[in-house]
PDB file of N, CA, C, O and CB in Angstrom:
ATOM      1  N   UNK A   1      37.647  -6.585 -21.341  1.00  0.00           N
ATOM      2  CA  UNK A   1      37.019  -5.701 -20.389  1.00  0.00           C
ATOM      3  C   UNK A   1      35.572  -5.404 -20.793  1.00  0.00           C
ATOM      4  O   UNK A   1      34.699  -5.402 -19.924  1.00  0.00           O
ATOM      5  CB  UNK A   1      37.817  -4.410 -20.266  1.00  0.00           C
ATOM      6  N   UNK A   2      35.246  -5.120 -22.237  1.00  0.00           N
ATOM      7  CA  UNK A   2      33.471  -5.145 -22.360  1.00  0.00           C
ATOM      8  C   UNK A   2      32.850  -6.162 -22.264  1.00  0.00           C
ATOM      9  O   UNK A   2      31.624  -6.210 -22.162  1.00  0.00           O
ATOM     10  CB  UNK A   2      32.874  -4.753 -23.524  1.00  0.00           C
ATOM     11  N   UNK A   3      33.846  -7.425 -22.290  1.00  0.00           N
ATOM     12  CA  UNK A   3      32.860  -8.544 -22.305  1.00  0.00           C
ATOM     13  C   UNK A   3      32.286  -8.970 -21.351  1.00  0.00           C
ATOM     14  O   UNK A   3      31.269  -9.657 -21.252  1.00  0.00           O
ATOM     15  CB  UNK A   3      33.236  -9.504 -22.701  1.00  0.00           C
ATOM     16  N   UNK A   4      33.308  -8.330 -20.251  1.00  0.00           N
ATOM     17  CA  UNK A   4      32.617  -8.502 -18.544  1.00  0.00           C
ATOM     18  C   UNK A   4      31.689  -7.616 -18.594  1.00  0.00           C
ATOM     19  O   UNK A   4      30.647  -8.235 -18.379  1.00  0.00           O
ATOM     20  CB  UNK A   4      33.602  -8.134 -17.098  1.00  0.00           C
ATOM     21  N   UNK A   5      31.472  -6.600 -18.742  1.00  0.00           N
ATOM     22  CA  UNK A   5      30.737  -5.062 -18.931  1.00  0.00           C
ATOM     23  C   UNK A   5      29.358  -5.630 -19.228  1.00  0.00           C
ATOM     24  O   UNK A   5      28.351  -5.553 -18.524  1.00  0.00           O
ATOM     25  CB  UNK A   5      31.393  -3.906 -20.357  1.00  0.00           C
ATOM     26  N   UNK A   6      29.517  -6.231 -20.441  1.00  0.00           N
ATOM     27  CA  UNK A   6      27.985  -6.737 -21.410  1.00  0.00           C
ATOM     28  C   UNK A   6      27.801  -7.990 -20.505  1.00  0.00           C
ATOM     29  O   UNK A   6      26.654  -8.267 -20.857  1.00  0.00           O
ATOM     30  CB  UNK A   6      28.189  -7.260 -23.514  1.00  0.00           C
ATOM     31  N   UNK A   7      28.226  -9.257 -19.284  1.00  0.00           N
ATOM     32  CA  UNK A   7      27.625  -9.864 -19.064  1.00  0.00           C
ATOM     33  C   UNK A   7      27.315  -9.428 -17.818  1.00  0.00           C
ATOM     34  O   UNK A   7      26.300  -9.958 -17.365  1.00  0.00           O
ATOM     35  CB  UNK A   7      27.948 -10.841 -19.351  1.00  0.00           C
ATOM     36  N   UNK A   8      27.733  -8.813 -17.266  1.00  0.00           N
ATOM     37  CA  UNK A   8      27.390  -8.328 -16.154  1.00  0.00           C
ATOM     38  C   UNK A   8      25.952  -7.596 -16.394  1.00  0.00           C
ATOM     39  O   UNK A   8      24.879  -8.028 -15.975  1.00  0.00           O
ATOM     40  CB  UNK A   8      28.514  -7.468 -15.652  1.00  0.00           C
ATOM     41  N   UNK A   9      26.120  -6.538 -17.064  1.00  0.00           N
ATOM     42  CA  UNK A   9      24.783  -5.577 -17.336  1.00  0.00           C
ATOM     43  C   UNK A   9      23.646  -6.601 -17.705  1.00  0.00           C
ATOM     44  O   UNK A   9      22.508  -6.224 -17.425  1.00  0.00           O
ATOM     45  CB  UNK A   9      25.007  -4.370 -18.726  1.00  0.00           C
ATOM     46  N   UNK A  10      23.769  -7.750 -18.249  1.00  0.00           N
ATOM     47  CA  UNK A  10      22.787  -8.522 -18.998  1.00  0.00           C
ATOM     48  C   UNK A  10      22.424  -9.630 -17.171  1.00  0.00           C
ATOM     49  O   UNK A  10      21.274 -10.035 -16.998  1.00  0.00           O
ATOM     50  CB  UNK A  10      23.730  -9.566 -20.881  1.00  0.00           C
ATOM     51  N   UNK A  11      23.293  -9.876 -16.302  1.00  0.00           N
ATOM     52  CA  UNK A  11      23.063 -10.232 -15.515  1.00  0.00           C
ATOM     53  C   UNK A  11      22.199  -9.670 -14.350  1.00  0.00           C
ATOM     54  O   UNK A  11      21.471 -10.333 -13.612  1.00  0.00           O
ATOM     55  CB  UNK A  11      23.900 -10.497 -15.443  1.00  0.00           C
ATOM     56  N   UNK A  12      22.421  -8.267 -14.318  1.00  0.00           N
ATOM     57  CA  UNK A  12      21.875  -7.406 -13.547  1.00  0.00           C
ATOM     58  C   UNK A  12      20.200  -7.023 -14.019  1.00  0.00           C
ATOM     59  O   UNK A  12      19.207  -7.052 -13.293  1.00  0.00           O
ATOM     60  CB  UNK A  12      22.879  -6.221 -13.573  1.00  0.00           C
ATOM     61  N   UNK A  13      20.269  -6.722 -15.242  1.00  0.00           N
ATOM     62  CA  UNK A  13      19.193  -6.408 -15.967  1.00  0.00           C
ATOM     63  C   UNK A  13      17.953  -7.899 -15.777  1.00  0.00           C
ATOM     64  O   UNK A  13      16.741  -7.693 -15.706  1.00  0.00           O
ATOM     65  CB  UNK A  13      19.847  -6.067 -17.644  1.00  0.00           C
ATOM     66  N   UNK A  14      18.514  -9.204 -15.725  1.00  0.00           N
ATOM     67  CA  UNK A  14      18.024 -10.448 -15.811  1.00  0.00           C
ATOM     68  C   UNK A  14      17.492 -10.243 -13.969  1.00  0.00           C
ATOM     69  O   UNK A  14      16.420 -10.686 -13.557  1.00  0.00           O
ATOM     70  CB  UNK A  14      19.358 -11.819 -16.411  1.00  0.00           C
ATOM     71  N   UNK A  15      17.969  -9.890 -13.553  1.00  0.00           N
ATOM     72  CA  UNK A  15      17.823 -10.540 -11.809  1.00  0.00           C
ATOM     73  C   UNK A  15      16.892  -8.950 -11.630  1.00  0.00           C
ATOM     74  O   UNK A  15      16.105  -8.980 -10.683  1.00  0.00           O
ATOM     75  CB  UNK A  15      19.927 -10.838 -10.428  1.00  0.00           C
ATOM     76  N   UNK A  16      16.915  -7.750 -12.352  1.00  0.00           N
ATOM     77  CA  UNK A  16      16.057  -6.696 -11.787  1.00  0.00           C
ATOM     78  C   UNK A  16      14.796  -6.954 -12.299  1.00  0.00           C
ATOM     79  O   UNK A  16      13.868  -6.526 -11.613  1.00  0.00           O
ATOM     80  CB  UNK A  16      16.482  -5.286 -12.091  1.00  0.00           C
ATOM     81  N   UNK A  17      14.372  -7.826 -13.824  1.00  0.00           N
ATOM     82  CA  UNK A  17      13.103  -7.960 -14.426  1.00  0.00           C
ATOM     83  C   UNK A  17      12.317  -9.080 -13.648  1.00  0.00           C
ATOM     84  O   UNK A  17      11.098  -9.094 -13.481  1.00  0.00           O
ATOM     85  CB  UNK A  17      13.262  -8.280 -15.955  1.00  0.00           C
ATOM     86  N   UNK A  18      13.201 -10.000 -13.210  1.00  0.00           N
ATOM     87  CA  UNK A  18      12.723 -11.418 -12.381  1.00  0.00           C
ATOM     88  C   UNK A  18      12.306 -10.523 -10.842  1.00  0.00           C
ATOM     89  O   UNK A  18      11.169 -10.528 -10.370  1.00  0.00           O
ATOM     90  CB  UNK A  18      14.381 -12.934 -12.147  1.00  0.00           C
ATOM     91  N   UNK A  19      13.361  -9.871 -10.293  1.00  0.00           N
ATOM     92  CA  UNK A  19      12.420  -9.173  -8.990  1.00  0.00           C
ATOM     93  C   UNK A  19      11.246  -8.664  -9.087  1.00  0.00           C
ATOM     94  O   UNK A  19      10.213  -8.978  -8.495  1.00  0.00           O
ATOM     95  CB  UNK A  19      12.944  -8.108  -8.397  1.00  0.00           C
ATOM     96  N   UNK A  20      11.497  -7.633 -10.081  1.00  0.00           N
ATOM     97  CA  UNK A  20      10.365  -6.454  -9.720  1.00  0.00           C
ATOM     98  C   UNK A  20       8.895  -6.826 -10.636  1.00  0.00           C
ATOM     99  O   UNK A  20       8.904  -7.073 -11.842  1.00  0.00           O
ATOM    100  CB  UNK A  20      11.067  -4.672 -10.274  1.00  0.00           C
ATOM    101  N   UNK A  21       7.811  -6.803  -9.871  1.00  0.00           N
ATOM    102  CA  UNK A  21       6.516  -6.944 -10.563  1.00  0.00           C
ATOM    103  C   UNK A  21       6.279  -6.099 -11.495  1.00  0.00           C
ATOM    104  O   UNK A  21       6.651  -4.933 -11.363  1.00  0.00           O
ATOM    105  CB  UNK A  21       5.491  -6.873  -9.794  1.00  0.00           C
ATOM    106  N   UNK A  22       5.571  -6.551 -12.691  1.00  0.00           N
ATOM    107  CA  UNK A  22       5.155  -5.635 -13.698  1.00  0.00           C
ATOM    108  C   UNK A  22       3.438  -5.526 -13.116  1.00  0.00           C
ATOM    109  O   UNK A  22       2.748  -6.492 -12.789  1.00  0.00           O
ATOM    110  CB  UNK A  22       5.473  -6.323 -15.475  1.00  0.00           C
ATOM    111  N   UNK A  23       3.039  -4.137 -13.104  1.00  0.00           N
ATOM    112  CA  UNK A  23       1.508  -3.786 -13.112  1.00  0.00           C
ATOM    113  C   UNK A  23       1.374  -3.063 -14.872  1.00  0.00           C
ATOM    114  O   UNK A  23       1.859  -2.938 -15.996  1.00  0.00           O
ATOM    115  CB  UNK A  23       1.069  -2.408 -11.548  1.00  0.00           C
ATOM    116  N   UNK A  24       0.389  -2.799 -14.007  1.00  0.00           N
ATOM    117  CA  UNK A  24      -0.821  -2.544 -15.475  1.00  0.00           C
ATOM    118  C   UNK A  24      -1.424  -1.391 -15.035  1.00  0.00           C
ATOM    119  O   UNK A  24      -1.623  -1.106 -13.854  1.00  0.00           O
ATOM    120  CB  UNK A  24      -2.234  -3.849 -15.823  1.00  0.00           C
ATOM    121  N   UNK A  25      -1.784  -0.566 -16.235  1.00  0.00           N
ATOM    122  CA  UNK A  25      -2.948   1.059 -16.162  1.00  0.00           C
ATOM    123  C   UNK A  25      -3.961   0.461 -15.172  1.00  0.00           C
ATOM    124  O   UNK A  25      -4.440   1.161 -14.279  1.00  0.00           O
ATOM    125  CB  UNK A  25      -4.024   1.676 -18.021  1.00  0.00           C
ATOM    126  N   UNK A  26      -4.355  -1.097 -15.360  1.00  0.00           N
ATOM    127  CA  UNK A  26      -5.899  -1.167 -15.038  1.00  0.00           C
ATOM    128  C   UNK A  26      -5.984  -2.005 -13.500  1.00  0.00           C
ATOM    129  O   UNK A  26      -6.872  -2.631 -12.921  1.00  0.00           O
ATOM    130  CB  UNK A  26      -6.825  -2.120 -16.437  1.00  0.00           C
ATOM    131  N   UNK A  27      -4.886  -1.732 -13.263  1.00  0.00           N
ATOM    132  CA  UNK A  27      -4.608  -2.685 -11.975  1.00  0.00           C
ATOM    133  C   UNK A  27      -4.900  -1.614 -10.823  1.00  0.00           C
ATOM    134  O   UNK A  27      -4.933  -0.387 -10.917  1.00  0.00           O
ATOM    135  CB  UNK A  27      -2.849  -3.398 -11.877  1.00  0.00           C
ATOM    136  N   UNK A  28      -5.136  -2.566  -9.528  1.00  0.00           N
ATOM    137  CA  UNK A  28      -5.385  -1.506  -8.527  1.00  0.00           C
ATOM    138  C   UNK A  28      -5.310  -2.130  -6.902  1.00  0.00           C
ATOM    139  O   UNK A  28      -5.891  -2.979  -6.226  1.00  0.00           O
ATOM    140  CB  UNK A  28      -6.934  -0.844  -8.880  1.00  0.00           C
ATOM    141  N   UNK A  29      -4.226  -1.149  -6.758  1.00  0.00           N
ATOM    142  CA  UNK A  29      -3.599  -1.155  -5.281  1.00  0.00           C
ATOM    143  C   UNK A  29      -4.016  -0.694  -3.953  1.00  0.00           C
ATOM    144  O   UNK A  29      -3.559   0.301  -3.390  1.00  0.00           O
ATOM    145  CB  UNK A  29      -2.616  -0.562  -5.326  1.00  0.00           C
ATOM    146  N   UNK A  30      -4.942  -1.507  -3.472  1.00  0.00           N
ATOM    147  CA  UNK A  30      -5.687  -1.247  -2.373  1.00  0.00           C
ATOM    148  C   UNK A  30      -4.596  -1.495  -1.035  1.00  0.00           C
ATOM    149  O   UNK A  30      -3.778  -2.413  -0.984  1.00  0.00           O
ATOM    150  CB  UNK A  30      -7.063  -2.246  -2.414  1.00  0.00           C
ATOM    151  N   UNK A  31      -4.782  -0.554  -0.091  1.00  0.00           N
ATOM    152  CA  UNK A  31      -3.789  -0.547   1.027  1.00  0.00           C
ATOM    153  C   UNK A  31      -4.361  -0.334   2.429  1.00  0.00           C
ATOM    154  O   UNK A  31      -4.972   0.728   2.546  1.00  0.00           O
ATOM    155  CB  UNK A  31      -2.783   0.525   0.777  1.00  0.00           C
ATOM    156  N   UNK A  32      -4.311  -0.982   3.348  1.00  0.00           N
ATOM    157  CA  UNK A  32      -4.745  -0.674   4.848  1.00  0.00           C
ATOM    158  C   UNK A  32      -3.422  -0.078   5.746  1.00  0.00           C
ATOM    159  O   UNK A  32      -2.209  -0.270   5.668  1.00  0.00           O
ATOM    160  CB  UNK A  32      -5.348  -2.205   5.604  1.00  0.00           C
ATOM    161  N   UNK A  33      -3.918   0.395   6.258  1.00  0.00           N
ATOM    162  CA  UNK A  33      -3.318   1.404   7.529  1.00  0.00           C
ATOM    163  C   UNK A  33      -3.315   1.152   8.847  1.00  0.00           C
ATOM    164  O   UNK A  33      -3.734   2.191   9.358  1.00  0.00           O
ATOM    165  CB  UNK A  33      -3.941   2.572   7.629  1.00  0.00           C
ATOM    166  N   UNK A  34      -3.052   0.259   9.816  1.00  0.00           N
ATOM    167  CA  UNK A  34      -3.240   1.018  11.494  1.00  0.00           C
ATOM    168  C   UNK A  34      -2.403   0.920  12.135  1.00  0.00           C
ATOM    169  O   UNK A  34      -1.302   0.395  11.968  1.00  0.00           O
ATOM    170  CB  UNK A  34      -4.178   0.612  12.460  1.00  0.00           C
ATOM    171  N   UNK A  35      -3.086   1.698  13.388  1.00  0.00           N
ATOM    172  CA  UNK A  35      -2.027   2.200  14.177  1.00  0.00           C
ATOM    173  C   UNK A  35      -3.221   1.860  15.782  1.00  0.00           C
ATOM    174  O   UNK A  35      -4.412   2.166  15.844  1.00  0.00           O
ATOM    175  CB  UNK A  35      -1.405   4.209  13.617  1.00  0.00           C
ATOM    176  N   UNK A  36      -2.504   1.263  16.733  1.00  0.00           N
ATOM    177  CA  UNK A  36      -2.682   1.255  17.756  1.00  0.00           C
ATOM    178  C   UNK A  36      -1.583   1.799  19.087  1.00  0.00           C
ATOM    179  O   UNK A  36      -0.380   1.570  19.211  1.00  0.00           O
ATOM    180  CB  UNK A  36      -3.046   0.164  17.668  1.00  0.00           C
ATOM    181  N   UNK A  37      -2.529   2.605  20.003  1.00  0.00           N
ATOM    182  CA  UNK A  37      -1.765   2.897  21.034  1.00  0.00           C
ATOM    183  C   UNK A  37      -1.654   1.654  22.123  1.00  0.00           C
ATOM    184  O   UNK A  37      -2.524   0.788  22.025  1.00  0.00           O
ATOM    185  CB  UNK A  37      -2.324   4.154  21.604  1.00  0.00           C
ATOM    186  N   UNK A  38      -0.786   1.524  23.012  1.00  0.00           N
ATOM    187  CA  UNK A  38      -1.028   0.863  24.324  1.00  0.00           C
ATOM    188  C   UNK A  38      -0.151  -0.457  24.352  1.00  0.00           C
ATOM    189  O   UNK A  38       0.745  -0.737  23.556  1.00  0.00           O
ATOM    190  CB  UNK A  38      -2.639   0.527  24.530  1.00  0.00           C
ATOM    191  N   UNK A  39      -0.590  -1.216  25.432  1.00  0.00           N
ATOM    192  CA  UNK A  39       0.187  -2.557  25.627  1.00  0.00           C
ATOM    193  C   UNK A  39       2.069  -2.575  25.369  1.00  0.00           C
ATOM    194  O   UNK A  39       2.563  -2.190  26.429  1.00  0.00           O
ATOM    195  CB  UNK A  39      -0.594  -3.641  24.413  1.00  0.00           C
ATOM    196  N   UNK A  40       2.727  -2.761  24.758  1.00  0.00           N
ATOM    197  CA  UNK A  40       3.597  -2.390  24.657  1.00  0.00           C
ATOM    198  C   UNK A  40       4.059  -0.873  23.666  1.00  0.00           C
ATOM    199  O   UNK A  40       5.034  -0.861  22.914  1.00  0.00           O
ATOM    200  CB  UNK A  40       3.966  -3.474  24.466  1.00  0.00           C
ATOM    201  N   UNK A  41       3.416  -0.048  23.814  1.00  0.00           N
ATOM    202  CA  UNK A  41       3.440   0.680  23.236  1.00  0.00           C
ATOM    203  C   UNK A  41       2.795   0.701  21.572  1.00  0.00           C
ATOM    204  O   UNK A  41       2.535  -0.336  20.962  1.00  0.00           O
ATOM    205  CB  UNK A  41       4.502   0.841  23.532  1.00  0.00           C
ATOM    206  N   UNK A  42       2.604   2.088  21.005  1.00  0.00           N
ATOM    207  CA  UNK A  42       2.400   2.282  20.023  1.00  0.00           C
ATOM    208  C   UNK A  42       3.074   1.305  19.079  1.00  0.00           C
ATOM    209  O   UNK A  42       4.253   0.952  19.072  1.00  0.00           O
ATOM    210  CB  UNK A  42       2.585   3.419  19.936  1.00  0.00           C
ATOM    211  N   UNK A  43       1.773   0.833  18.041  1.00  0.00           N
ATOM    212  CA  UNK A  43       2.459  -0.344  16.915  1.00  0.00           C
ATOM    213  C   UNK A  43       1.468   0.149  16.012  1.00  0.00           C
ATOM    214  O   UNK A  43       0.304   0.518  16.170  1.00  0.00           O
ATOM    215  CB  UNK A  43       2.442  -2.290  17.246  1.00  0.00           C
ATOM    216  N   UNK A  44       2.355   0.045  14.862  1.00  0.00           N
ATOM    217  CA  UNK A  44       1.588   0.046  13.274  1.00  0.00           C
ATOM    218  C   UNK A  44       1.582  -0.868  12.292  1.00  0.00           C
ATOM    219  O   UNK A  44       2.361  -1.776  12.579  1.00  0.00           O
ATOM    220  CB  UNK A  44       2.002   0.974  12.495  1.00  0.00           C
ATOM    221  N   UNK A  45       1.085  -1.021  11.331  1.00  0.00           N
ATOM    222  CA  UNK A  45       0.609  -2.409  10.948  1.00  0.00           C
ATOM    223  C   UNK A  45       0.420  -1.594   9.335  1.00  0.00           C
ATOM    224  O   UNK A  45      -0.189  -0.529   9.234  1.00  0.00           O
ATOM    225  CB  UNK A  45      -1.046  -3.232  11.982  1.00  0.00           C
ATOM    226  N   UNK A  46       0.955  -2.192   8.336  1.00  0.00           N
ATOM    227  CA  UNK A  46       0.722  -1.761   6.781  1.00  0.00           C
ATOM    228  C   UNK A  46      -0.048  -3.309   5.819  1.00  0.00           C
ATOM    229  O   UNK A  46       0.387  -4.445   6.013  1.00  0.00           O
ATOM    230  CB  UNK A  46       2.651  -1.247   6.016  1.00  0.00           C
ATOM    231  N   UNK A  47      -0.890  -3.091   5.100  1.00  0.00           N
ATOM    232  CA  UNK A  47      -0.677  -4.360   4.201  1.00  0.00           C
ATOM    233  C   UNK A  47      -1.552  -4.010   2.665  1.00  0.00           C
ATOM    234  O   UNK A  47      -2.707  -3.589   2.607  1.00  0.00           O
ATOM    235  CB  UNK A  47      -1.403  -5.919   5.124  1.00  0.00           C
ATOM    236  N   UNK A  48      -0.725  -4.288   1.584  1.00  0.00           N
ATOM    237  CA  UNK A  48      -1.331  -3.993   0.541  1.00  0.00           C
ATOM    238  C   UNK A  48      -1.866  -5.533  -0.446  1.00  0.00           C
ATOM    239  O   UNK A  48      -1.348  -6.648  -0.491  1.00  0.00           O
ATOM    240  CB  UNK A  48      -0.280  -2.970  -0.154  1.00  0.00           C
ATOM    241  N   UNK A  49      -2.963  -5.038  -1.067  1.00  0.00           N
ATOM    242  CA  UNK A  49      -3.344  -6.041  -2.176  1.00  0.00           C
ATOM    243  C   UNK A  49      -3.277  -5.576  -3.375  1.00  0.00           C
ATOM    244  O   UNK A  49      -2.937  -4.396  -3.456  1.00  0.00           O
ATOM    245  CB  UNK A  49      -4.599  -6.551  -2.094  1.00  0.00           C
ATOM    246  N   UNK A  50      -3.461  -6.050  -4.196  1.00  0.00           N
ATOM    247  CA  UNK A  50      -3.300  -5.659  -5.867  1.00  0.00           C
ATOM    248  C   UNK A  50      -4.359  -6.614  -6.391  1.00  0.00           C
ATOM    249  O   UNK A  50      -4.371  -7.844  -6.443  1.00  0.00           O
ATOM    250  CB  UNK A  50      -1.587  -6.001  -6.686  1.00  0.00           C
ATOM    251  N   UNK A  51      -5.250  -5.695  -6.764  1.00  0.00           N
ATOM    252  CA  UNK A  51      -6.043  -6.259  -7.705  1.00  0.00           C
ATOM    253  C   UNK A  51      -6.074  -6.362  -9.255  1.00  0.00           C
ATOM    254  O   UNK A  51      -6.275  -5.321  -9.879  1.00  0.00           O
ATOM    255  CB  UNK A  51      -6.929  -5.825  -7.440  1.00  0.00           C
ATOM    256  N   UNK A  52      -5.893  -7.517  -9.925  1.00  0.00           N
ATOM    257  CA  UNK A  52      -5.133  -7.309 -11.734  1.00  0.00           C
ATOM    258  C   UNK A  52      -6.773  -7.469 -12.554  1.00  0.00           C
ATOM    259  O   UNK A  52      -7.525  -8.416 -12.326  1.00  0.00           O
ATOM    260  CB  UNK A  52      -3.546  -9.198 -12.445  1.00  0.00           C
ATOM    261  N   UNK A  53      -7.124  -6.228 -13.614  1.00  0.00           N
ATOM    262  CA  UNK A  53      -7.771  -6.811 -14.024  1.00  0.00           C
ATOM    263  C   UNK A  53      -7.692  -6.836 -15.146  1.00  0.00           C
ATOM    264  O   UNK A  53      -8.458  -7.541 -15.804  1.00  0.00           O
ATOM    265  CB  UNK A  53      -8.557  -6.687 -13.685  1.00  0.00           C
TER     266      UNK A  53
END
């Protein structure tokens, strides 16, 4: 029963470091915003960059 425990956790831990990006103090997350009314209605629009330096 721990041995499933320990490969599992080591599996989970493996697939959360491979997803998630590592940043940095010196890094920097620039982000745009809009929003338009009309045509089919109100639409918004997000998009971010990351600058590493």
């Amino acid at each position: 029963m721990k041995v499933e425990g320990t490969v599992a956790t080591t599996a989970v831990r493996s697939h959360v470091n491979d997803a998630l990006p590592t940043y940095h103090a010196g890094d920097v997350i620039v982000s745009i915003q809009a929003q338009v009314n009309g045509g089919i209605g109100p639409q918004r629009s997000s998009v971010s960059l990351i600058i590493k330096t």
